[in-house]
DRENVORO-557241 format. One line per 10 residues: number of its first residue (from 1); for each residue z negated, x negated, y negated of C-alpha. Coordinates in steps of 0.1 Angstrom, whole numbers, plus 5000, padded with zeros to 4 digits. Last residue first. Layout:
// DRENVORO-557241
NUM	Z X Y  ...
// end
This chain:
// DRENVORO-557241
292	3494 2504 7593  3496 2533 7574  3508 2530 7538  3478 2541 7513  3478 2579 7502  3453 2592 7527  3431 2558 7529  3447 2525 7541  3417 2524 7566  3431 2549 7587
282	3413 2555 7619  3380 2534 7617  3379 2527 7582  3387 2565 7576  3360 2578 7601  3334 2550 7588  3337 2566 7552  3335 2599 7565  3302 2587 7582  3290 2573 7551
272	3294 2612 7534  3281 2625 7562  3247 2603 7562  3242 2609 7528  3243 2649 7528  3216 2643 7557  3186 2649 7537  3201 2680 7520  3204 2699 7553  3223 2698 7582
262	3249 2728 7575  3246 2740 7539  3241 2700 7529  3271 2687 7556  3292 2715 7541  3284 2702 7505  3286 2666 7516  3321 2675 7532  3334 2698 7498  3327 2666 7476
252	3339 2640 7497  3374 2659 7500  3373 2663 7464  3365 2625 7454  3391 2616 7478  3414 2639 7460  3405 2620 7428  3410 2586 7446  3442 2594 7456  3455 2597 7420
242	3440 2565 7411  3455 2548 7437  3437 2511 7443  3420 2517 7469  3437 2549 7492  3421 2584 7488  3395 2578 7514  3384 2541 7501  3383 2556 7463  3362 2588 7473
232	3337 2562 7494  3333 2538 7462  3330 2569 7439  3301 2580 7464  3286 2543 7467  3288 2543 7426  3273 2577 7421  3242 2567 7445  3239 2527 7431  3235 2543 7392
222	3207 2569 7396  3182 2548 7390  3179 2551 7353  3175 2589 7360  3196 2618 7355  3193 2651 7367  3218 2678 7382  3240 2700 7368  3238 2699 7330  3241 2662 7343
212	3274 2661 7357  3301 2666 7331  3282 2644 7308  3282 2618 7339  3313 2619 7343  3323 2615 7311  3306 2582 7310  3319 2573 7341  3353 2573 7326  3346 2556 7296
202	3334 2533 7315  3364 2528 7335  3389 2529 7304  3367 2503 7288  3369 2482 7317  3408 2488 7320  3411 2479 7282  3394 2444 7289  3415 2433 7319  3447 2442 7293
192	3432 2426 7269  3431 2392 7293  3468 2403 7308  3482 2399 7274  3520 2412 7281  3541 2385 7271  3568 2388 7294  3560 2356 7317  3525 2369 7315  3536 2400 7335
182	3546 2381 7362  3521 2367 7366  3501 2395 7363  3517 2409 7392  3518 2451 7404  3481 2459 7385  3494 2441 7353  3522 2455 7352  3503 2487 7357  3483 2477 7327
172	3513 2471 7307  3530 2506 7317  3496 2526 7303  3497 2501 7266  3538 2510 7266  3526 2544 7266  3544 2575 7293  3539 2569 7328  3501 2553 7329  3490 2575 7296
162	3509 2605 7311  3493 2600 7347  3457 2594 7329  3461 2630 7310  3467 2649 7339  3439 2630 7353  3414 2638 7326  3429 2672 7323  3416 2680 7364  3384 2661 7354
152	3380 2690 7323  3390 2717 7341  3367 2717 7373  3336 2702 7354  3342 2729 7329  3345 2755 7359  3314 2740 7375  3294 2744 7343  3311 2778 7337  3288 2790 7368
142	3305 2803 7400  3285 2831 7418  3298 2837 7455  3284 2875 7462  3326 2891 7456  3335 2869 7431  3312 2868 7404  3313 2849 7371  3281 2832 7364  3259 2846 7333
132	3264 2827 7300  3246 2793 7289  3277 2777 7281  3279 2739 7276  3247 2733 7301  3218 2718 7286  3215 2681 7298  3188 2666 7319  3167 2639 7322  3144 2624 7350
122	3115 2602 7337  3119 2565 7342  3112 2557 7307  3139 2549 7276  3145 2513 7263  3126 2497 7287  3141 2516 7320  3175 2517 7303  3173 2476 7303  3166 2478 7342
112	3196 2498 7349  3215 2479 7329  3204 2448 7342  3206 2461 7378  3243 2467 7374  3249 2436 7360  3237 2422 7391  3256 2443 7412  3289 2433 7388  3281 2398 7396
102	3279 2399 7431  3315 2413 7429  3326 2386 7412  3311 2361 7441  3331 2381 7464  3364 2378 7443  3361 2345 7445  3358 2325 7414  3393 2316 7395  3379 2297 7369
92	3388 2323 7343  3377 2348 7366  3341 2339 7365  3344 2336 7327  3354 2370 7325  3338 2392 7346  3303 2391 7329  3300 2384 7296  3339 2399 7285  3341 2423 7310
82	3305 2436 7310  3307 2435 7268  3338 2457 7272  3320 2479 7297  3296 2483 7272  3318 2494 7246  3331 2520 7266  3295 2536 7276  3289 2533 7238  3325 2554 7233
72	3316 2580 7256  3283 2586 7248  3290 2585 7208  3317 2616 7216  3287 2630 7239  3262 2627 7212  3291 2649 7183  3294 2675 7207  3261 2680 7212  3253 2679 7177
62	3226 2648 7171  3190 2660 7174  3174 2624 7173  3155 2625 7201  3169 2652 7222  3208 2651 7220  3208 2617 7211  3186 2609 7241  3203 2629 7262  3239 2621 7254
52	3224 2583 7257  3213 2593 7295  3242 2617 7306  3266 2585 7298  3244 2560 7304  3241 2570 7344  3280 2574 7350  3283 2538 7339  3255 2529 7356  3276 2537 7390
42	3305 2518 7382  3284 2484 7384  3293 2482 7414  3329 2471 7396  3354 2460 7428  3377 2432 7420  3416 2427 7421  3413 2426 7378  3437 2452 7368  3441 2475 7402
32	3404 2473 7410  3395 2482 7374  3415 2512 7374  3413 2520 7409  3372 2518 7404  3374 2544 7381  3395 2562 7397  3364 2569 7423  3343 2577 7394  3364 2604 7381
22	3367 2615 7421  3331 2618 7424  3329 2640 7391  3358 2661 7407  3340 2665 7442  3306 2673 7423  3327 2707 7414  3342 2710 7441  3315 2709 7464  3294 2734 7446
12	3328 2762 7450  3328 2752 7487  3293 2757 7489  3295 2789 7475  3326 2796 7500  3299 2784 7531  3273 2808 7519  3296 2834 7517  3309 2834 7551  3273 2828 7567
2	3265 2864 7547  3244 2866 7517
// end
């Protein structure tokens, strides 16, 4: 392969990690925009999704289908139980936000810690959804993994602006995101509403990390990683915009895939923090934020 190709394959890689990033960075908008806090714990949410598919999948030989559904809603139910255990008394007596963030790093290591005991420490993996030969272009391969990766995060947000724009439940929580004081005064329960955005962020992960793990393996460590990466696409797209965040996720994606073809794997980390530091730096409001 020629220099040429090798940087549209990684292009074509970078995408397709680039979408799962940017399903994780809107998860944080979500919460972020509901609750004012920032969810570390974001990352497991990505890590039980792949796991409990896998352990469905493999232990008890539950359709594939039929373990991701279960993935998705398990994943949502814990982020429910996170809210409510978690989140919610410390923002019933108006804690800081710093000391709420604290507390979603802890709960991420109790999940990761609890998926240690119940499972091992192995790596897993997924099957991929199609097992037919790439599609050529020219010598760049693309794999129907990447494709369903592609298409199903670009529906996800298609989806997301309809549910935001078009349901009375989707124009409560952005009532909720603008002034929840507000929106108390007309009757919209701000406390379901915190909980609905925590299940709508784990369930986000969790399909993330189905998308993702045909791809690449899963681990009960894997958590911080995805949630740093999310973090970064969020903070690049502008905090708080979900929308944003999902390009984030994509420009992310196609730099650590550059940065991999170019400086090698080991250094895929370093880019993706110096992006972060680049955007701080020069336009901390992110690309869709107001500039300062």
């Amino acid at each position: 392969m020629t220099q040429a190709d090798l940087v549209l394959q990684s292009l074509v890689s970078g995408l397709g990690i680039g979408c799962v990033y940017g399903l994780i960075g809107i998860g944080f908008c979500v919460i972020y925009n509901a609750s004012g806090i920032v969810n570390f714990a974001q990352g497991a949410f990505v890590m039980l999704g792949g796991m409990i598919t896998h352990v469905l999948l493999v232990r008890y030989h539950v359709p594939y289908a039929l373990a991701a559904f279960v993935a998705v809603v398990a994943v949502a139910a814990v982020g429910v139980v996170l809210e409510r255990l978690v989140v919610r008394p410390l923002w019933m007596r108006k804690a800081p936000v710093f000391v709420m963030i604290l507390a979603t790093l802890a709960a991420q290591i109790v999940i990761e810690r609890v998926t240690f005991l119940l499972v091992d420490d192995q790596p897993k993996t997924l099957p991929v959804f199609l097992d037919w030969p790439p599609i050529m272009l020219g010598r760049v391969a693309i794999n129907y993994q990447s494709l369903f990766i592609i298409a199903g995060s670009l529906a996800i947000v298609g989806a997301l602006a309809l549910f935001f724009k078009v349901t009375l439940t989707g124009k409560a929580m952005r009532a909720c995101a603008i002034d929840r004081e507000a929106a108390l005064l007309q009757a919209i329960p701000v406390s379901t509403m915190l909980a609905l955005a925590f299940a709508l962020s784990a369930g986000l992960g969790a399909v993330a990390g189905i998308l993702l793990t045909p791809t690449q393996y899963t681990a009960f460590n894997v958590g911080v990683p995805f949630a740093i990466s999310g973090f970064i696409a969020a903070i690049i797209g502008g905090f708080g915009r979900p929308f944003g965040a999902f390009v984030g996720g994509l420009a992310l994606g196609l730099v650590q895939s550059i940065a991999i073809l170019w400086l090698g794997a080991g250094l895929k980390s370093a880019a993706a923090l110096s992006v972060l530091l680049l955007f701080l730096f020069v336009r901390p409001a992110g690309i869709f934020g107001a500039a300062k």
